[in-house]
N, C-alpha and C positions, 0 to 999 in steps of 0.2 A: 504493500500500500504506500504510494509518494503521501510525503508530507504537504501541505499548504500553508503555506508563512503568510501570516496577518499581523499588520503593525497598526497600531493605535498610539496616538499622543494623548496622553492624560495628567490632570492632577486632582487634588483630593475633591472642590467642585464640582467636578467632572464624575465621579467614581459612579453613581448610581445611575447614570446614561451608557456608562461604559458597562456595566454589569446588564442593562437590557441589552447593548448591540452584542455583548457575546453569548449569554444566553440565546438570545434569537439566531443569530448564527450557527452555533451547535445543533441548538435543538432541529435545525432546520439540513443539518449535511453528518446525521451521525454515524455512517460508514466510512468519513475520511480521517486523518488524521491531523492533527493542526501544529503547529508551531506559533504560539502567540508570543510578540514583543509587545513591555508596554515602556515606550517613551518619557521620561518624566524628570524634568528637576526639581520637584517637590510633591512627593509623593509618600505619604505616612504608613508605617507598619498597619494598620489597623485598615487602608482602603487594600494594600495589598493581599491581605486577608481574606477580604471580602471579593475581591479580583479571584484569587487562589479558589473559594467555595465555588464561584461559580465556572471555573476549566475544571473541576474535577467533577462535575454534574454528571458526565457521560461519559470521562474515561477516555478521553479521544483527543485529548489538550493536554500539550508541556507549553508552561509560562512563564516567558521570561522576562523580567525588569532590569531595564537599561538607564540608568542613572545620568542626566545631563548635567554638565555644572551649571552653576546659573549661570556664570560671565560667559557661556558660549554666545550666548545673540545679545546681549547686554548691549550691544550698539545697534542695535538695528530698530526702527519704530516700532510700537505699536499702538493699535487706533481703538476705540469703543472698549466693546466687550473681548475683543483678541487678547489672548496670551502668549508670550513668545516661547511656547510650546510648541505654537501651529509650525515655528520654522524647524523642529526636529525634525520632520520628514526629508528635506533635504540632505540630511547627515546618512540615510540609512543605506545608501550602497556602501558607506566605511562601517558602518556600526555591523553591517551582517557581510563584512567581506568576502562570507564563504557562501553568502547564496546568490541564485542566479536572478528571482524576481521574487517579491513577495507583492502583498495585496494591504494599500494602505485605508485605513479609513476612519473617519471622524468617530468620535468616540457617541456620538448622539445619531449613529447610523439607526435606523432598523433594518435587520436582514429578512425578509420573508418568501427567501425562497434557501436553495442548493446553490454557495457559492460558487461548485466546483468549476459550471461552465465556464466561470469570470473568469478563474483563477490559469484555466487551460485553456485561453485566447493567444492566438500566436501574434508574439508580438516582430516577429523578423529583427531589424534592426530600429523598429522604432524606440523612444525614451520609454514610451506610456501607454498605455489607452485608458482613454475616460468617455464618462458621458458630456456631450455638449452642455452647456448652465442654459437654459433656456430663459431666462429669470433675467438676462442680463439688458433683454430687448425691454425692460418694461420704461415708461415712461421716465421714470427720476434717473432713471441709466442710462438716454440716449443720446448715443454719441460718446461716453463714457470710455468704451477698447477702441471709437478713433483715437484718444489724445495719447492712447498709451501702442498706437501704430497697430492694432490688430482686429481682426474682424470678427462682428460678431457672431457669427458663421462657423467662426474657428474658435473660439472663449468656451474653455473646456471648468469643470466643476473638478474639484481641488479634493472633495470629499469623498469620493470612490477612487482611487488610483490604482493601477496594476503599474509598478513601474519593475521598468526591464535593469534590474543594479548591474552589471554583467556592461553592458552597454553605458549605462551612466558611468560607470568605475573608468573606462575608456577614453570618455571623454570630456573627464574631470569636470563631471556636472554639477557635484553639489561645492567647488568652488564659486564657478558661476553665479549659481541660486545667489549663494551669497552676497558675491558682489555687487550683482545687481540690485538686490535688496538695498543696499547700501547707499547704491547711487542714485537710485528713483524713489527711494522714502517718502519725498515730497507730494509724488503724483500717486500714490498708492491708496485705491481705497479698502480692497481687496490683497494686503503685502502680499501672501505666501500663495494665493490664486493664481494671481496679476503674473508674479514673473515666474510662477512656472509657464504660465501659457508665454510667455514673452523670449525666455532661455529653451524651450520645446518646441517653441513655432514648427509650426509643418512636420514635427516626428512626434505627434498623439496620434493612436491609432483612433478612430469614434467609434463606442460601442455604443448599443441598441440602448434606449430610454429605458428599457425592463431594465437595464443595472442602477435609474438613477435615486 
């Protein structure tokens, strides 16, 4: 049985949204096997815990927590309700050197189906595949991916990602991420969305709206 690597960002906030998307995930694909990373630079013994009851539900889950420092993104914005947790996805073709793609996703996901077909989308040599953000065309957002040079067309959703590590490890993407972050703070209202679609232009693969 192949494993499926799923990485989630989280912190203690966050824990009881991250315990429905992994619940619903499992309960929903329980003849495969999982590899769960959870992202975090402040994360308490006590949600880790409650992370832990629920990958041991079905028997089908190893959990593993990856410890960020906090000065990893200490210099990069962030806006509203964002935490700069969101930019840990960027790090994980280094943080999982040894795999070839895992399956990232917002910690306030619901899964309501069998990830597996996601997870076995052939990415060739694309970064990624995602679902389009369809969300982005609405009024208060128009003309919004002109001023950041990209079409709305092609403005991908940040919160499902299959990204291909293998290929980003190659072409030292998640320095990129970074820097670009760095240098468009300004224009950013969407950071960790924004310049993936920005630093991935044209190599997101588009999956079907069932994954969105």
């Amino acid at each position: 049985m192949s494993t499926i690597n799923v990485a989630f960002a989280s912190n203690d906030l966050y824990v009881s949204h991250l315990e429905m998307a992994l619940f619903s995930m499992l309960r929903n694909a329980q003849k495969n096997r999982f590899a769960i990373f959870i992202l975090s630079s402040d994360i308490s013994g006590a949600s880790k815990s409650r992370i832990s009851r629920v990958c041991n539900l079905y028997g089908n889950a190893d959990v593993h927590f990856i410890k960020l420092s906090s000065e990893t993104f200490s210099k990069l914005k962030i806006l509203k309700h964002f935490s700069r947790d969101m930019y840990s996805r960027y790090l994980l073709p280094e943080l999982l050197g040894d795999e070839k793609k895992v399956l990232y996703l917002d910690s306030d996901t619901l899964v309501t189906g069998d990830i597996t077909g996601l997870y076995n989308t052939e990415l060739g040599d694309n970064l990624a595949a995602a679902v389009r953000d369809v969300g982005i065309t609405k009024d208060d957002l128009q003309g919004y991916t002109k001023k950041l040079e990209l079409d709305d067309k092609q403005y991908f959703n940040s919160g499902v990602l299959l990204l291909n590590l293998e290929q980003m490890r190659k072409e030292d993407i998640a320095k990129r991420l970074v820097e670009e972050t760095d240098r468009l703070s300004d224009k950013l209202q969407h950071p960790d969305q924004d310049i993936i679609n920005l630093v991935m232009r044209d190599r997101i693969k588009e999956l079907p709206n069932t994954w969105n």
